[in-house]
C-alpha positions as CSV (number, residue, x, y, z in Angstrom):
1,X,-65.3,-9.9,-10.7
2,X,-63.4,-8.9,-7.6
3,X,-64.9,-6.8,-5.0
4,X,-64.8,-2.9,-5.7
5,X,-63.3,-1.0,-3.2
6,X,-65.0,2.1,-1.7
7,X,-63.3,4.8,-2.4
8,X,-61.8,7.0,0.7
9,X,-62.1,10.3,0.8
10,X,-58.8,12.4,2.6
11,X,-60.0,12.8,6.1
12,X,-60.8,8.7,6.3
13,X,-57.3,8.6,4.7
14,X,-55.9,10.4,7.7
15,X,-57.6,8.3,10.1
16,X,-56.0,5.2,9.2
17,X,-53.5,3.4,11.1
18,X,-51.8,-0.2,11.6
19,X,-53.6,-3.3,12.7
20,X,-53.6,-5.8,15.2
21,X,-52.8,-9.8,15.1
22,X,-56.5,-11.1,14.6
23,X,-55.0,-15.0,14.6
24,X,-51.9,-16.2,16.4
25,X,-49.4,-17.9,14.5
26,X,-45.6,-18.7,15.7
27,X,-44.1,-15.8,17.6
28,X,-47.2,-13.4,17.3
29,X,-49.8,-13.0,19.7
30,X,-53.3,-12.4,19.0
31,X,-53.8,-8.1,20.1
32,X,-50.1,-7.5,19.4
33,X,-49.6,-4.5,17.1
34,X,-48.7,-5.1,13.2
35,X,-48.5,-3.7,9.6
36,X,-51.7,-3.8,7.6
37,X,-52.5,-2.2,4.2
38,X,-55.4,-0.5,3.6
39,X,-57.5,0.1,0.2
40,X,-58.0,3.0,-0.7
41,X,-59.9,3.3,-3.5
42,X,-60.3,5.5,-6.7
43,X,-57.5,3.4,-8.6
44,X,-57.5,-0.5,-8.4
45,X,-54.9,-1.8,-6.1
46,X,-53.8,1.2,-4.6
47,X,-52.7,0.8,-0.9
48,X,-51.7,2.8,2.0
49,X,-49.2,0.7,4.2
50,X,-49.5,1.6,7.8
51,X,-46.8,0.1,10.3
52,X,-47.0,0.5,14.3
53,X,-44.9,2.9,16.0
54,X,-41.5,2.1,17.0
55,X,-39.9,3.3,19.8
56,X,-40.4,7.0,20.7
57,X,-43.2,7.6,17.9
58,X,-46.8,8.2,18.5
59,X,-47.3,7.3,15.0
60,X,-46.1,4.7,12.5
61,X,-44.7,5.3,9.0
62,X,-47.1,5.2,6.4
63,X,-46.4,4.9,2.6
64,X,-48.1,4.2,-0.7
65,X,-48.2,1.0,-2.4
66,X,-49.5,0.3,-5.7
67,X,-50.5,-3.4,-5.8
68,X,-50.2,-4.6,-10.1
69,X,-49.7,-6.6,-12.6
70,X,-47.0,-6.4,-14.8
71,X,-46.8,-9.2,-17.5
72,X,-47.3,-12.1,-16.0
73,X,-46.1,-11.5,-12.7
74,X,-47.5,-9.3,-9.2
75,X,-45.6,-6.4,-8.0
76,X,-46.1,-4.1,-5.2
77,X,-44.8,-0.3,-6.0
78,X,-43.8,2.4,-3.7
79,X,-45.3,6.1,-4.7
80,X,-43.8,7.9,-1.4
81,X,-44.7,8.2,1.9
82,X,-47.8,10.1,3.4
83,X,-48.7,12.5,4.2
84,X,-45.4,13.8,1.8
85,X,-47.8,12.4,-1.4
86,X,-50.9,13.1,-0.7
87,X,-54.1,10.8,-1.5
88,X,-55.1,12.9,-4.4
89,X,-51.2,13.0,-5.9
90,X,-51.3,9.4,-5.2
91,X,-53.8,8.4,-7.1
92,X,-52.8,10.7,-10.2
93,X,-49.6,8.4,-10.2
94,X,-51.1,5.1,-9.6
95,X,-53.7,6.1,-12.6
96,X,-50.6,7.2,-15.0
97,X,-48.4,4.2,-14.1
98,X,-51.4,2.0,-14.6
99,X,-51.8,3.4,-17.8
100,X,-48.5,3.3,-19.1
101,X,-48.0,-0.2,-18.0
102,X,-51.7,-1.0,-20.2
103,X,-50.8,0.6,-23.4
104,X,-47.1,1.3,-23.7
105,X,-45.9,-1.9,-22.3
106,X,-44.0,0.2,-19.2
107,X,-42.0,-1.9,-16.6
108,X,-42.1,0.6,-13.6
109,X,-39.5,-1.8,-11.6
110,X,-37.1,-2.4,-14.8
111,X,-36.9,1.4,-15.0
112,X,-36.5,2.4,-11.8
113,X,-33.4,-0.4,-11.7
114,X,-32.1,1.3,-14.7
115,X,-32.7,4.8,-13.4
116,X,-30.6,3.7,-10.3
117,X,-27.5,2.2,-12.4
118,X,-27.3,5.3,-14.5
119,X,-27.1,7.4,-11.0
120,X,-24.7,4.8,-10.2
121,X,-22.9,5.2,-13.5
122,X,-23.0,8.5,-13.1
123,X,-21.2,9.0,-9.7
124,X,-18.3,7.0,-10.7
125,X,-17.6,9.3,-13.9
126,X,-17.9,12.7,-11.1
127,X,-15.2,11.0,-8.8
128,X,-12.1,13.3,-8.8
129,X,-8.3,11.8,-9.3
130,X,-8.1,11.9,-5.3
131,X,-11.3,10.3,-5.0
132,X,-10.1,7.4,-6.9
133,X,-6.2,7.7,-5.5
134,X,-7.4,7.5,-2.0
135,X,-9.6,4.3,-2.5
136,X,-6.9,2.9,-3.9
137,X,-4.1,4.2,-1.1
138,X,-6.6,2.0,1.5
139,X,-6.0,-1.0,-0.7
140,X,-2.3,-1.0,-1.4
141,X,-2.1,-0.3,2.8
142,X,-4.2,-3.7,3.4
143,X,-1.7,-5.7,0.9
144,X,1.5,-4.3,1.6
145,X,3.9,-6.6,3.6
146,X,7.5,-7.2,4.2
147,X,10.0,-5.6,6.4
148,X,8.0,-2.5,6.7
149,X,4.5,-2.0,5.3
150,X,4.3,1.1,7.3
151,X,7.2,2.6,5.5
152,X,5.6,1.5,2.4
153,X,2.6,3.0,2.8
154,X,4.0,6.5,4.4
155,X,6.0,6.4,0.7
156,X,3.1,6.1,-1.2
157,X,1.2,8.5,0.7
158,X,4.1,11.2,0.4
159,X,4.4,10.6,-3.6
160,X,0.4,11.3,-3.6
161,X,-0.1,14.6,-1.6
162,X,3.5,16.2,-2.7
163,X,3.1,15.2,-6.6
164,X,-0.3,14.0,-7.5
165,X,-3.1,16.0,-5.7
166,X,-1.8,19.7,-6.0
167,X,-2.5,19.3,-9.8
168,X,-4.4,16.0,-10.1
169,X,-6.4,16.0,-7.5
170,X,-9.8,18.0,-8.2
171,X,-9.1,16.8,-11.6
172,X,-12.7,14.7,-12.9
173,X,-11.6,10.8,-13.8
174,X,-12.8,11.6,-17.4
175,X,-11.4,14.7,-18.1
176,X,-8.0,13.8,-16.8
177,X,-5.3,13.6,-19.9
178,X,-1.8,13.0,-20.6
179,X,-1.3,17.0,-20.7
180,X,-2.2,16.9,-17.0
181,X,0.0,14.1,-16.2
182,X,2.9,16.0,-17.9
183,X,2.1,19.0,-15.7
184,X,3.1,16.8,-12.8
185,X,6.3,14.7,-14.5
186,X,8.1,17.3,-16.3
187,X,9.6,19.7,-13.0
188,X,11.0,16.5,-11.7
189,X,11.6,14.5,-14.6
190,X,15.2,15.5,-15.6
191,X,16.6,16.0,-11.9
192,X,14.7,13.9,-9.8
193,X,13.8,10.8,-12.6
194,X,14.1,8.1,-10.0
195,X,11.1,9.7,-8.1
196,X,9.4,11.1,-11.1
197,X,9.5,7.3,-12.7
198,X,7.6,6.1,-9.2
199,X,4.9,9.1,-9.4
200,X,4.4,7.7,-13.1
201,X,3.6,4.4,-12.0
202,X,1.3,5.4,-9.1
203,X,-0.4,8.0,-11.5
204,X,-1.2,4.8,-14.0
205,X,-2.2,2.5,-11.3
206,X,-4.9,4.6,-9.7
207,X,-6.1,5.3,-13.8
208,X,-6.5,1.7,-14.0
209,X,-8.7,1.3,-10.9
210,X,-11.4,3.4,-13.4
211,X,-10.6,1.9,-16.8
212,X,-12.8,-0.6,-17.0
213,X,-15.6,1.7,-15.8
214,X,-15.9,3.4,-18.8
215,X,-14.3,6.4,-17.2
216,X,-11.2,7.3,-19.2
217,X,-10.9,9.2,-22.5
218,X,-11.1,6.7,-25.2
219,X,-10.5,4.1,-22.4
220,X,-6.9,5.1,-22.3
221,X,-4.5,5.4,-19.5
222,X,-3.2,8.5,-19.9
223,X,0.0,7.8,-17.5
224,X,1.1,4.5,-19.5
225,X,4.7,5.1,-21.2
226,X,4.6,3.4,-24.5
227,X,3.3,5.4,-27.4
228,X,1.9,8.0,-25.0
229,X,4.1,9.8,-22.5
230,X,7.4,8.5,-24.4
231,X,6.3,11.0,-27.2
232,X,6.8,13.7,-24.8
233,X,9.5,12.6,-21.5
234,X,12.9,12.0,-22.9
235,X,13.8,7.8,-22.0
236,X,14.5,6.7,-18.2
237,X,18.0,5.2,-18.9
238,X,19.2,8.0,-21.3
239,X,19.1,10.6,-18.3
240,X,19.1,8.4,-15.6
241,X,22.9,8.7,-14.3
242,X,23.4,5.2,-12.2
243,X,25.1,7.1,-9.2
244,X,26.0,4.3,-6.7
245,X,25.6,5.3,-3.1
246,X,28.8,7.0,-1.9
247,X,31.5,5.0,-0.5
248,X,34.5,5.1,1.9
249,X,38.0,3.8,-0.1
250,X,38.7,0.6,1.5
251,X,41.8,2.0,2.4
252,X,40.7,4.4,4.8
253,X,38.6,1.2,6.4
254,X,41.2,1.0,9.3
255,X,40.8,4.7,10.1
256,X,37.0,4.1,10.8
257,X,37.2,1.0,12.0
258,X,39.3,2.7,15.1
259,X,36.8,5.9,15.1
260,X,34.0,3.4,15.5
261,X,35.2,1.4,18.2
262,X,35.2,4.3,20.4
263,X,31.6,4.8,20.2
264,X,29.6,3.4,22.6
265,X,26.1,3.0,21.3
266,X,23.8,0.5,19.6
267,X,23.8,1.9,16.5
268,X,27.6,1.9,16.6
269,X,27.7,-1.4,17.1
270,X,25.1,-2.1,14.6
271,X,27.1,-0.3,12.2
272,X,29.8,-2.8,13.1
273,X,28.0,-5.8,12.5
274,X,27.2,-4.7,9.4
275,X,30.4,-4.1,8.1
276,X,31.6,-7.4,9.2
277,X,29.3,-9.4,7.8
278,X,28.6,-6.8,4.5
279,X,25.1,-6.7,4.8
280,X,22.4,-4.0,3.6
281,X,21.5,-2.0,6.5
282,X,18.3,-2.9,6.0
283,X,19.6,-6.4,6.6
284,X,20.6,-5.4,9.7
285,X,18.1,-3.1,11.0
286,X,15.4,-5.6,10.6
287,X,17.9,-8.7,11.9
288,X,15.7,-11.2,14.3
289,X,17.8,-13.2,17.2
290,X,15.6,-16.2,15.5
291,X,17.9,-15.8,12.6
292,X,21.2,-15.7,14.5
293,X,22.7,-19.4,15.5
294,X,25.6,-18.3,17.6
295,X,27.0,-21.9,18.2
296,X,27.3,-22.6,14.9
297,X,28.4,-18.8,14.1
298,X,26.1,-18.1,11.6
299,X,23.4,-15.5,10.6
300,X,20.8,-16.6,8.3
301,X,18.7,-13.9,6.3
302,X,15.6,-15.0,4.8
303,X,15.0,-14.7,1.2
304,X,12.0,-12.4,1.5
305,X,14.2,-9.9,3.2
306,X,17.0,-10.0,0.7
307,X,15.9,-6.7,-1.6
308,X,15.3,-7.9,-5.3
309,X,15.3,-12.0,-5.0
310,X,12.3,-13.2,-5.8
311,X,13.0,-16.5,-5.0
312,X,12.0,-16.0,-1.1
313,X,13.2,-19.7,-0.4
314,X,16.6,-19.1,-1.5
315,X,18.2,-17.6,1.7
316,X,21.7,-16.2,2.5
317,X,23.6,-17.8,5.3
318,X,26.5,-15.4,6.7
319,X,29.6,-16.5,8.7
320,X,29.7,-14.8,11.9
321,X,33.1,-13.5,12.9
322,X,35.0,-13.3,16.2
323,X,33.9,-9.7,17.0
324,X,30.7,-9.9,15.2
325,X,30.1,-12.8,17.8
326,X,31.5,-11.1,20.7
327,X,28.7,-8.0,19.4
328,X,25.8,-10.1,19.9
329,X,26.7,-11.5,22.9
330,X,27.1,-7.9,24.2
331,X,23.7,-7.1,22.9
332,X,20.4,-7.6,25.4
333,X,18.6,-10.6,24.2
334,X,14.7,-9.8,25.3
335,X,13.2,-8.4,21.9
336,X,12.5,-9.5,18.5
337,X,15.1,-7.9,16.9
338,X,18.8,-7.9,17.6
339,X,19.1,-4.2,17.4
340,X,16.3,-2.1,19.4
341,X,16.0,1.4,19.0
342,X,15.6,4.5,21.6
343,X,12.2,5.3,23.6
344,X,11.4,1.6,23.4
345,X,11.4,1.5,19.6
346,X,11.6,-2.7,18.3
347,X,14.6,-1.9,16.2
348,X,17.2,0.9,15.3
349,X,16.0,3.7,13.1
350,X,15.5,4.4,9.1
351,X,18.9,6.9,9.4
352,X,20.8,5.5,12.4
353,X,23.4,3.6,10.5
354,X,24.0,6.4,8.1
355,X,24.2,9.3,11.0
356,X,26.9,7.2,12.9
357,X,29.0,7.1,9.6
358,X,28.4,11.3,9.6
359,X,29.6,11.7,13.2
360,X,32.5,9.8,12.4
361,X,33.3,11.6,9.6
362,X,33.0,14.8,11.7
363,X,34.9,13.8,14.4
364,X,38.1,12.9,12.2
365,X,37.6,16.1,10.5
366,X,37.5,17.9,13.8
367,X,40.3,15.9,14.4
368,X,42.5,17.3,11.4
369,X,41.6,14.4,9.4
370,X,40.7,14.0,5.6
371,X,37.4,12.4,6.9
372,X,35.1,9.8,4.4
373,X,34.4,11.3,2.1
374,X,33.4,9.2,-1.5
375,X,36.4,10.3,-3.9
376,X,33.8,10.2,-7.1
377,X,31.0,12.2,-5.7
378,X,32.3,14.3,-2.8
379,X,29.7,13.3,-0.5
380,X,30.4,11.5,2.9
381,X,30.3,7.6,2.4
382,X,27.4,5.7,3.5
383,X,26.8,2.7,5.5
384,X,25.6,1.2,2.6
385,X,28.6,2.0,0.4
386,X,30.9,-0.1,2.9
387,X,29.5,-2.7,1.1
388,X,31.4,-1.5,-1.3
389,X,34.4,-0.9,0.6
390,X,34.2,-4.9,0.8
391,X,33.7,-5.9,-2.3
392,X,37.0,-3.8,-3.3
393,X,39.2,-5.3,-0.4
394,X,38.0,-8.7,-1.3
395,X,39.9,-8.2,-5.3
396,X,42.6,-6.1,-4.5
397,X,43.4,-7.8,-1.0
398,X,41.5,-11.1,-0.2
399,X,42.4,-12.3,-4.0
400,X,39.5,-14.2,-4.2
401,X,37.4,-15.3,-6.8
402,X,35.0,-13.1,-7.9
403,X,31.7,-15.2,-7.3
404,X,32.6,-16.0,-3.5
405,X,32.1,-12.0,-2.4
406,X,29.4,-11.5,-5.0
407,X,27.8,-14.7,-2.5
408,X,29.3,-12.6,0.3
409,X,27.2,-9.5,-1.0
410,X,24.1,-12.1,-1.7
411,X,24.4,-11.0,-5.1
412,X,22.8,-14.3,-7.4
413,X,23.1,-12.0,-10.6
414,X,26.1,-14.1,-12.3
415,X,25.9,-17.6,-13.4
416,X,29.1,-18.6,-11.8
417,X,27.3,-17.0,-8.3
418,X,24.3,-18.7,-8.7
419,X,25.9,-22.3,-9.2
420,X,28.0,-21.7,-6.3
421,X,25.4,-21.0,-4.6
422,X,23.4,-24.2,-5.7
423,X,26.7,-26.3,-4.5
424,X,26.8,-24.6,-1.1
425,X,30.3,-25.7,-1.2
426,X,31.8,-21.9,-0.2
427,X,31.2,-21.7,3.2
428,X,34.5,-22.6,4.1
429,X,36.1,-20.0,1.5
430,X,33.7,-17.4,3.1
431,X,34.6,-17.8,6.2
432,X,38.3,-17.1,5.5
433,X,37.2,-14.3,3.3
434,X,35.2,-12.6,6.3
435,X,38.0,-13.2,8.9
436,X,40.7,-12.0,6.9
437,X,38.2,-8.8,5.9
438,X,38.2,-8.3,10.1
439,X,42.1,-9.0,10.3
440,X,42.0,-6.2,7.9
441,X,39.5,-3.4,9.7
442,X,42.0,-3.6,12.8
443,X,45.3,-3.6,11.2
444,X,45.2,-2.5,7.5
445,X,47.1,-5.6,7.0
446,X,45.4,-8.8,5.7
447,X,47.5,-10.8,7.7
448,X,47.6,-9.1,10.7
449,X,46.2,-10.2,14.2
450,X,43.8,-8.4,16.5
C-alpha cells in the first residue's frame, strides 16, 4: 500500500518553501536552489508546488497540484495558486474532482480543453465588423504588389472608414444582415455605382474571413450579389453609364502641343512623352530608365504594368520618336524612374499629368481661347483621354489599319491585335504611325516637318 501522507495543518502549509539540488546531475549543482512539491495531505495526491524566487522576489510562486489518475494514464492538475486557494479550499476541490473522476467518469483535462475552445468560440462570434475588416486590411497590405501597393492599400483603407465602419462597424459578425449592408450601398449606389460596386466587394470579402467560423446567419454572406442583394440593388450595367475619361478633339492637338512646349517642367515634359508614345499615365509615371533602350529607340513596358493583361510575359515595346528621344536625353539620369517628382519624391505625382493638362487649359482660356474642353461631357480633357486623341488621328489621319493603334494603345482585346501581336511584324508600321502622329502635334498636318 503506498505510504500515507501526514496530513498538514495551515500554518505548516505556510511554512513551506522550494528545495535544494540534493544530487548533481548535468548543469545543476548540488545546494543550488530548485522546485520541489510538497504533500500535503488530507486528499491523496494533493501537492503544493513551491519554486525559488526569481529575481527581485523574496518568495517563490506557489500553486496547487493535484497528482491523479485518470483512466489509464497520470495527470498533474492545477487548483490555483496559494495563498489565493487556500489549503482548506484546496482540498474541498481535490476531494470533489477525485470524486467525480471515481464515479461519473469526469475528465478534468478534456473539459477544461473544451471549456477553453468554447471561450475561444465564443470570442470569435463577439468580434465586431471592424474587428474582422481590420485583420483583414493587415493582410490585403502584406499581399498587395505592383506599381503601388501603398496606393492600394490607402484605397482600401479610405473605402473602409468612409463607407463600411460608420454603419458596419460596431455591428457583431453574427448579427450583421443584408438590411445592414443595404444601409451602406443604397446612398451611393445609383450615383456613385463604380465605388459602391468596390465597397460591395470589400463588404463580402471581410464576411468571408468569418464564414467558415460558424459566425454568419445561416452561414451566409450577406454582401454576395446573386439571389441576395440583386433582389434589392437595381443591376451594375443597367445604371452604370460607361463615361470614358474626357478627351481633347484631336484637332485642337496642335493647339496644346504649342501651349505645352512653353512649359518648362518635368511634369510638362512627362506629359509630352506620353502623348508621343500614347501611353497610360500610369505607364509613364512609373517608367524605369531600365526599360528605356535609347540606341535602339525603344521603350519597353513590362506586362505586369500594362493595367488588365494578365499575361505579365506579354510586354509592349514602344517606338521612341525624335522628340521623345531628345526628352530623355534632357532628363537627369540618377534615379529609378525617368520622371522624379518634387521634394525628392522617386517619381512624378498621382495628379501631375492631369494638372498640367488644366493649366493649359487655363492659360488658352486666359488667352481668349476656346481651351480643352471634352465636346461630349463639358469637362476639361485629361491626360489620359489624349489617348484618345490618338486613336482618332490614327483613322481619320494616319489611315491605318485598325489593329496597328489598338497595338499602339497595347490594346490585345481583338483577334486581329493579338495575332499581330504574336507576329511582331508591326514595328516598322508603328514607327511610321508614331512619327507621323509627332509631324502632326507640331504642324496639324500629317505631312508636315518639324
Amino acid at each position: 500500500m503506498p505510504k500515507k501522507v501526514v496530513e498538514m495543518s495551515a500554518v505548516q502549509v505556510r511554512r513551506l518553501g522550494y528545495g535544494t539540488v540534493k544530487r548533481a546531475g548535468g548543469i545543476k549543482r548540488v545546494g543550488e536552489p530548485c522546485p520541489v512539491l510538497h504533500a500535503v495531505g488530507g486528499v491523496s495526491g494533493l501537492h503544493l508546488y513551491c519554486r525559488p524566487p526569481g529575481e527581485g522576489q523574496q518568495r517563490g510562486a506557489r500553486s496547487w497540484i493535484l497528482r491523479t489518475m485518470v483512466g489509464g494514464r497520470r495527470i498533474d492538475l492545477g487548483l490555483g495558486g496559494f495563498p489565493d486557494v487556500t489549503l482548506a479550499q484546496a482540498r474541498e476541490e481535490a476531494r470533489e474532482i477525485k470524486h467525480q473522476i471515481r464515479y461519473e467518469g469526469y475528465d478534468p483535462v478534456a473539459a477544461k480543453r473544451a471549456a477553453k475552445s468554447a471561450l475561444i468560440a465564443d470570442q470569435v462570434k463577439q468580434r465586431t465588423f471592424e474587428d474582422v475588416a481590420l485583420q483583414f486590411y493587415e493582410k490585403k497590405c502584406r499581399e498587395f504588389s505592383g506599381k503601388n501597393p501603398e496606393k492600394q492599400a490607402r484605397r482600401l483603407k479610405q473605402r473602409l472608414e468612409d463607407f463600411c465602419f460608420p454603419i458596419l462597424g460596431n455591428i457583431l459578425m453574427r448579427d450583421l444582415e443584408t438590411r445592414h449592408v443595404l444601409q451602406v450601398l443604397e446612398p451611393i449606389w445609383t450615383d456613385k455605382n463604380h465605388t459602391a460596386e468596390r465597397v460591395r466587394g470589400v463588404i463580402e470579402k471581410v464576411c468571408e474571413v468569418v464564414r467558415n467560423d460558424g459566425v454568419l446567419k445561416n452561414g451566409l454572406n450577406p454582401a454576395r450579389w446573386g439571389n441576395n442583394l440583386d433582389h434589392f440593388l437595381p443591376d451594375p450595367h443597367a445604371i452604370h453609364t460607361g463615361e470614358h475619361r474626357a478627351a481633347v478633339g484631336f484637332t485642337r492637338l496642335p493647339r496644346f502641343w504649342e501651349l505645352l512646349q512653353i512649359r518648362d517642367t518635368v511634369p510638362a515634359r512627362a506629359l509630352e512623352f506620353q502623348i508621343l508614345t500614347a501611353a497610360r499615365p500610369g505607364e509613364v509615371r512609373f517608367a524605369e530608365w531600365s526599360e528605356i533602350d535609347i540606341k535602339q529607340r525603344l521603350w519597353t513596358v513590362p506586362g505586369w504594368k500594362i493595367k488588365g493583361r494578365k499575361d505579365h510575359s506579354q510586354h509592349h515595346k514602344v517606338p521612341l520618336t525624335e522628340r521623345a528621344i531628345e526628352i530623355l536625353k534632357s532628363l537627369p539620369q540618377d534615379g529609378v524612374y525617368v520622371f522624379p517628382g518634387y521634394r525628392g519624391k522617386e517619381h512624378i505625382s498621382e495628379n501631375a499629368l492631369n494638372l498640367t493638362v488644366k493649366e493649359i487649359h487655363e492659360t488658352d482660356v486666359k488667352g481668349g481661347g476656346v481651351g480643352f474642353l471634352d465636346s461630349d461631357y463639358g469637362k476639361v480633357a485629361t491626360a489620359h483621354g489624349m489617348r484618345s486623341a490618338f486613336k482618332d488621328f490614327a483613322t481619320e489621319v494616319g489611315k491605318v489599319e485598325d489593329y496597328v493603334s489598338e497595338l499602339a494603345l497595347s490594346h490585345l482585346e481583338t483577334a486581329s491585335a493579338r495575332a499581330a501581336y504574336k507576329r511582331g511584324d508591326l514595328m516598322p508600321k508603328r514607327r511610321r504611325l508614331m512619327n507621323s502622329f509627332e509631324r502632326y502635334l507640331y504642324t496639324g498636318n500629317k505631312s508636315g516637318k518639324r
